[in-house]
TORKOL-4160 file (C-alpha; in steps of 0.2 Angstrom, whole numbers, padded with zeros to 4 digits, m for minus):
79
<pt num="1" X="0173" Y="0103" Z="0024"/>
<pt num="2" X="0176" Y="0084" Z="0029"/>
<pt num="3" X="0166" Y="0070" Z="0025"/>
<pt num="4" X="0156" Y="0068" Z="0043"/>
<pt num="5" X="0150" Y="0086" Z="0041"/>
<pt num="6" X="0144" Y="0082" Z="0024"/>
<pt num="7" X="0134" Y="0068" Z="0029"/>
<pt num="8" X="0128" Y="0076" Z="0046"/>
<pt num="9" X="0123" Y="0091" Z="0033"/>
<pt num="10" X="0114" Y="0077" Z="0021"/>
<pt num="11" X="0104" Y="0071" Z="0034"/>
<pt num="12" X="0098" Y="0086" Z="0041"/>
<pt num="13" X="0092" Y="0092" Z="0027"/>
<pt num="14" X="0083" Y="0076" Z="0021"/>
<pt num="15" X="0074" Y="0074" Z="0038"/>
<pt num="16" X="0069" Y="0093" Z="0036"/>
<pt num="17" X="0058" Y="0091" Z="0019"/>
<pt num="18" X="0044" Y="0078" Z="0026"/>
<pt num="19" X="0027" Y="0085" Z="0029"/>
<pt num="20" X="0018" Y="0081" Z="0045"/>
<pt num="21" X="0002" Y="0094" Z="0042"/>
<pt num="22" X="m0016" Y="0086" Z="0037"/>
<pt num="23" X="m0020" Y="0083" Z="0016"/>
<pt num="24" X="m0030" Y="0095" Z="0008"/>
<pt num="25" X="m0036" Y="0097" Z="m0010"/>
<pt num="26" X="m0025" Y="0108" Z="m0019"/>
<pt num="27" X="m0031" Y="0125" Z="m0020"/>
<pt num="28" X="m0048" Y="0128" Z="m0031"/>
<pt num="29" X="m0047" Y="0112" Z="m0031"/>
<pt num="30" X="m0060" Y="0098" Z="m0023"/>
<pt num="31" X="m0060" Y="0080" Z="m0017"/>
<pt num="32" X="m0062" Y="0067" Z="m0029"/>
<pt num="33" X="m0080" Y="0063" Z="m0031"/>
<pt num="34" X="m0088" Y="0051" Z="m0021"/>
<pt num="35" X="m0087" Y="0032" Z="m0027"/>
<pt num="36" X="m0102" Y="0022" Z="m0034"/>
<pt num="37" X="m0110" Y="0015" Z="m0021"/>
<pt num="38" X="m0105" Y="0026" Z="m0010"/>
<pt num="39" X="m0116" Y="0034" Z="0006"/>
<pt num="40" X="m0104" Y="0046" Z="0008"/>
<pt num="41" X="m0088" Y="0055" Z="0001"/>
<pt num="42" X="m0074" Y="0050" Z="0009"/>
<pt num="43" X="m0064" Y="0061" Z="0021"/>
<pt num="44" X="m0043" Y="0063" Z="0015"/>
<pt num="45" X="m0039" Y="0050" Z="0030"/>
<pt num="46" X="m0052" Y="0037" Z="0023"/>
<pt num="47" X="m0041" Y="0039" Z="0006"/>
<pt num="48" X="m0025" Y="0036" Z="0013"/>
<pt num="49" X="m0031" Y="0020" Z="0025"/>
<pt num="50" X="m0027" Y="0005" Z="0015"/>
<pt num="51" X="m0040" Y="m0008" Z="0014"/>
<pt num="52" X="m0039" Y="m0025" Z="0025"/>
<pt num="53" X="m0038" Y="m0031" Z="0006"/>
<pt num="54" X="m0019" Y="m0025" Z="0002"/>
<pt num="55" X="m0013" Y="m0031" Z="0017"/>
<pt num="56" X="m0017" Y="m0048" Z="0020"/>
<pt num="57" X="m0014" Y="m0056" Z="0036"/>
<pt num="58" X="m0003" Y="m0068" Z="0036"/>
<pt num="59" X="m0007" Y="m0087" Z="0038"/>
<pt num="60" X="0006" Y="m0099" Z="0047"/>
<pt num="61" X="m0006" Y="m0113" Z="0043"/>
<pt num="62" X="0008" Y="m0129" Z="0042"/>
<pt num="63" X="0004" Y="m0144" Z="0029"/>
<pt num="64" X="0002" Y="m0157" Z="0042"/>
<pt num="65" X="m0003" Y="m0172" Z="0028"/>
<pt num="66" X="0002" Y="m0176" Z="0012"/>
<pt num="67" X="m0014" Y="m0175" Z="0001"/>
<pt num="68" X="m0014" Y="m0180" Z="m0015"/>
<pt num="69" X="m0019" Y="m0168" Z="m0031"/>
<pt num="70" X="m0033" Y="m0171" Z="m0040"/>
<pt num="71" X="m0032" Y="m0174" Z="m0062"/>
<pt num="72" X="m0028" Y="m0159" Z="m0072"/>
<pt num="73" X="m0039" Y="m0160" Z="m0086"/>
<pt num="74" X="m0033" Y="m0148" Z="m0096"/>
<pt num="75" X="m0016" Y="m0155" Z="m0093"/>
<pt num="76" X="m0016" Y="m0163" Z="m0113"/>
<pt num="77" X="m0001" Y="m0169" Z="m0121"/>
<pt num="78" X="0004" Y="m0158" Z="m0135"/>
<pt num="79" X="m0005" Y="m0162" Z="m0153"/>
């Protein structure tokens, strides 16, 4: 067996053991239960989308003056 086959065989298998098929709670088992504050329990697809909070969107705001910073006052020198 050469190496190409062994890395052809590799990859064949590793792309074999994703799943594509819908979440579902284990069996005799239910959802989590519904959050405080909640209207309703969330669906699997609502647990899995992540909040606009994670992923940030990203600023490309450029410092266009020079400001100057404003006293620390808990900057101390030590005692």
């Amino acid at each position: 067996m050469n190496m190409r086959t062994l890395v052809v065989f590799t990859a064949l298998l590793l792309a074999a053991c994703g799943n594509r098929g819908d979440l579902k709670p284990a069996a005799g088992e239910s959802l989590p239960p519904k959050p405080y504050g909640a209207v309703a329990t969330p669906a699997p697809a609502d647990l899995t989308k992540a909040p606009p909070q994670t992923r940030p969107t990203r600023s490309d705001e450029v410092l266009r003056s020079s400001e100057e910073r404003r006293s620390d006052e808990f900057d101390l020198p030590p005692q």
